[in-house]
C-alpha positions in Angstrom: -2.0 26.8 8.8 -3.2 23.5 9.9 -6.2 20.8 8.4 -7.3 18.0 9.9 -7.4 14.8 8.3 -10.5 14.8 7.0 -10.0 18.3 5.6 -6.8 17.3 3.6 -8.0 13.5 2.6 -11.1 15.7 0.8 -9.3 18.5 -0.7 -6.5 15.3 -1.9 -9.7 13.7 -3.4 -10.9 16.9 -5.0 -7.6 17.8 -6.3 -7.3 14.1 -8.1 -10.7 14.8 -9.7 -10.4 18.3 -10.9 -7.5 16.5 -13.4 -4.5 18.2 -14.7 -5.6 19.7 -17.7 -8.5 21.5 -15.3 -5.9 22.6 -13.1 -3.8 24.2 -15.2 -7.2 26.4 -16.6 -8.8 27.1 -13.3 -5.0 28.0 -12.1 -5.2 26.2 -8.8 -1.6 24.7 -9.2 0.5 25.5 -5.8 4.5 25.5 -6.8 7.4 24.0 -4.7 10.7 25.1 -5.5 13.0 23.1 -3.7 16.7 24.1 -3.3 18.4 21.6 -5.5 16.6 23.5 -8.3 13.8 21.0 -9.1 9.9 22.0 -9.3 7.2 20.3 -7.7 3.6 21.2 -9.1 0.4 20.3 -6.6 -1.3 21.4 -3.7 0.2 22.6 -0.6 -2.2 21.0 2.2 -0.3 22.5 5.2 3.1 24.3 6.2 4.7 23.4 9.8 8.1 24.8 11.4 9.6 21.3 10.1 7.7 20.1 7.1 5.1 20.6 4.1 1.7 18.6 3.6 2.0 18.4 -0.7 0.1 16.3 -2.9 1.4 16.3 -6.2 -0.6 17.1 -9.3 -3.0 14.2 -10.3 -2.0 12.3 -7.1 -3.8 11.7 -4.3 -1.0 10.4 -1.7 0.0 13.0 0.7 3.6 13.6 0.8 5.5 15.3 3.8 8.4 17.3 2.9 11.5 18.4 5.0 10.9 21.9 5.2 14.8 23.1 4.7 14.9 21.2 1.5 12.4 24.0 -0.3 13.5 27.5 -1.5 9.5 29.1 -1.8 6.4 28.1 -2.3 4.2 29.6 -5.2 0.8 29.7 -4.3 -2.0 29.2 -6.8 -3.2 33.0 -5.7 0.0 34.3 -7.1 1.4 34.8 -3.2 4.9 33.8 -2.7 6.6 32.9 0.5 10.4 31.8 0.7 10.9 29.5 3.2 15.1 28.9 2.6 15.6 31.8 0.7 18.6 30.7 -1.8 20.0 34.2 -1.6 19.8 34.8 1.6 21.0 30.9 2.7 23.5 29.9 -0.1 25.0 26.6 -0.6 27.6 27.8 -2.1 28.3 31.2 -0.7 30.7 31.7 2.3 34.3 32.1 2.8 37.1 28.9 3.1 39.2 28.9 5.6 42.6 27.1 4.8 43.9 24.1 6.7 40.5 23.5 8.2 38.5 20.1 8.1 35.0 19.0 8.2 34.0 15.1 9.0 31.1 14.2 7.5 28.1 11.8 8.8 29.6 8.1 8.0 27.8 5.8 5.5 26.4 2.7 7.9 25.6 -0.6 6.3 24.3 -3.5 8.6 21.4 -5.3 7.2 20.7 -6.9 11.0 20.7 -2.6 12.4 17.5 -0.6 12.2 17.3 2.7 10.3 17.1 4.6 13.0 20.0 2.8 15.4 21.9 3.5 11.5 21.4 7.1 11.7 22.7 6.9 15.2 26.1 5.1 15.1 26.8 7.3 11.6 27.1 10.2 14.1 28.7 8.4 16.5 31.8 7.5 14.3 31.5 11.0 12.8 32.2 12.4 16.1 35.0 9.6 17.3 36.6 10.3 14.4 36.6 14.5 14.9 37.7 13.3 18.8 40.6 11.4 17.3 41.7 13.9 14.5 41.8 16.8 17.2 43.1 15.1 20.0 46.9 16.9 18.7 47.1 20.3 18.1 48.7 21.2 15.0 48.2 23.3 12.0 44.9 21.9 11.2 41.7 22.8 12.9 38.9 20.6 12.8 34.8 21.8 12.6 32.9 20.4 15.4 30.2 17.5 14.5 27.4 19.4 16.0 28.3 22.8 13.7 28.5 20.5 10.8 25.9 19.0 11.0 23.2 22.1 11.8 24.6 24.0 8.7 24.2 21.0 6.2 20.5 20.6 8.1 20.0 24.2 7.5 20.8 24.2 3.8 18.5 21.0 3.2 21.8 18.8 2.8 20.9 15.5 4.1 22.1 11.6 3.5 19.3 11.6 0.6 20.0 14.8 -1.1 23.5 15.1 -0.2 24.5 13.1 -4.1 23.6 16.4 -5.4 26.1 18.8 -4.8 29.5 18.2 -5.7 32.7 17.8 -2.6 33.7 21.0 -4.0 30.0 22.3 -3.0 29.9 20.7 0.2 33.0 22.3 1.4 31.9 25.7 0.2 28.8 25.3 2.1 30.7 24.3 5.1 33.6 26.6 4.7 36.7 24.2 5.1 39.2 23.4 3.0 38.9 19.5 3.2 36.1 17.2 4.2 36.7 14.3 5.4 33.9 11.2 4.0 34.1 7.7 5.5 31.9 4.3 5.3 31.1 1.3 7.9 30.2 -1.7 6.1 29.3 -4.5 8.2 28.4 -8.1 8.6 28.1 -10.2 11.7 27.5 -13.7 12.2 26.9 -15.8 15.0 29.6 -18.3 16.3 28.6 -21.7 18.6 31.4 -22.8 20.5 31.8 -27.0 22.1 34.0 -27.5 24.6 34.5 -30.7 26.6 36.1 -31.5 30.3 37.0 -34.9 30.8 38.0 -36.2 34.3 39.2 -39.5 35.9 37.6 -41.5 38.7 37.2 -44.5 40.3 40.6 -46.6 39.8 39.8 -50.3 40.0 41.2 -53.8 39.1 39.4 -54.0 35.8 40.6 -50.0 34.9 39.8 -46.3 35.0 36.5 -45.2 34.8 36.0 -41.4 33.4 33.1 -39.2 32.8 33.4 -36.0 30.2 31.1 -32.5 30.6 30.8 -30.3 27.1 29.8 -27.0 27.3 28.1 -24.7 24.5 28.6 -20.8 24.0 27.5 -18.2 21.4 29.4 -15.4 20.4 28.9 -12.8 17.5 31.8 -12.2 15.3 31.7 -8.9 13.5 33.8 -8.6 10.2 34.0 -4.6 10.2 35.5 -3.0 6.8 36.3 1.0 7.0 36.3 3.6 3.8 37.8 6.8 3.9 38.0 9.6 1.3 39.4 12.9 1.9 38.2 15.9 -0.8 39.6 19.8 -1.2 37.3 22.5 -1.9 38.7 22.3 -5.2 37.1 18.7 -6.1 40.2 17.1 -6.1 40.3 13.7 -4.1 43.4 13.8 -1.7 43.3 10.8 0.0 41.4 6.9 0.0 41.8 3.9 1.6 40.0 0.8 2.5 40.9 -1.2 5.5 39.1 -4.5 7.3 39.4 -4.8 10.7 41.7 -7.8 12.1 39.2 -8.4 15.1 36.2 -9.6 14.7 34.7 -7.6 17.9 31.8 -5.1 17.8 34.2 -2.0 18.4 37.4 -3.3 16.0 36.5 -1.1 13.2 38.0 1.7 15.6 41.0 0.0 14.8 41.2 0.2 11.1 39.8 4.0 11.1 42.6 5.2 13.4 45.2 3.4 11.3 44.1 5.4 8.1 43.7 8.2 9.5 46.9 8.5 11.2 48.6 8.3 7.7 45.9 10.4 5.9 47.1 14.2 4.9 44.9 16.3 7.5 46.6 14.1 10.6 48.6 16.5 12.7 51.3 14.2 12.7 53.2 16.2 15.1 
């Protein structure tokens, strides 16, 4: 099911017009039930393997929609189609496994780092921190980044609607005991550098004559400051710390995260 542009800027205009009161009686309301449980009333414009074309009712903006974060769509003709069909895709369902840990995508804050570099680097210190954790064998196994991250995708769990599902949720839906949540907050700053060389020349009766060179560098300083909170399926907050990183290089917050890990309580410490 695909319209052009023109097609769906019309039917958006049409669908402003016809009012709300209008749609209601003429019963031309489509209905998007989304999986955190919320309802969306409007007009489905189109329906792709990754996203729905909706405007809402009395709107005229067309919004795309992540696909895995709706449960069905309720057509105006009475036709329903489930798209993540809560029973047979449940957040919640699933057995836990004990001793077994999930890292989550880490929060990224660096107001000079574009959104898409963000979404980037949070992976990348998700999976050096599942590289560090599972490094020593020991009685905790550790889920791999990639199969965390395609079963939160499939569920609709992202970094937006993540805030609404409890830890307890998240490790249900994961099926670990423990999930491991950590932050990168940074700010960086540029440092200018003057150095001067002085040498000696030219000893005659009336003195020494000298001549001095200064040289100018630029260098970025990075002050790096790591969070890490460790939750049980049972909603209970096991572990937290906050560290800032001594160095002020670009890779020192690896520094800090090893340190708390090492003394957090799903470290194989042996």
């Amino acid at each position: 099911m695909h319209i052009n542009f023109k097609k769906r800027h019309a039917l958006a205009v049409t669908f402003m017009l016809m009012g709300h009161a209008g749609l209601k009686a003429q019963n031309v309301v489509d209905t998007l039930k989304m999986l955190t449980g919320e309802i969306k009333y409007g007009k489905v414009l189109d329906l792709t393997n990754k996203d729905v074309q909706f405007i809402h009712q009395g709107e005229t903006l067309v919004y795309t929609i992540d696909r895995f974060t709706v449960d069905k769509i309720i057509f105006a003709s009475g036709r329903t189609e489930r798209i993540n069909s809560t029973a047979a895709n449940p957040v919640l369902g699933g057995t836990v496994e004990p001793n077994t840990v999930a890292v989550l995508p880490f929060v990224y804050h660096d107001q000079d780092v574009s959104a898409s570099d963000a979404g980037t680097f949070r992976e990348k210190v998700q999976e050096e921190t599942y590289q560090f954790l599972s490094a020593r064998s020991g009685s905790y196994k550790y889920q791999d980044p990639n199969t965390t991250n395609v079963m939160l995708n499939r569920k609709g769990i992202d970094e937006h609607t993540i805030k609404n599902y409890t830890y307890a949720d998240l490790c249900k839906a994961l099926g670990v005991h423990y999930i491991v949540v950590g932050g990168i907050y940074r700010k960086s700053n540029d440092r200018i550098e003057a150095r001067s060389y002085g040498a000696m020349w030219g000893n005659c009766d009336w003195g020494v004559s000298s001549r001095s060179r200064t040289t100018i560098s630029r260098r970025k300083d990075y002050r790096n400051e790591v969070a890490i909170n460790i939750y049980s399926v049972n909603n209970e907050r096991v572990y937290t710390r906050r560290r800032t990183a001594i160095l002020m290089t670009d890779e020192s917050y690896k520094y800090a995260l090893q340190y708390m890990l090492k003394r957090s309580p799903v470290y194989n410490k042996r």
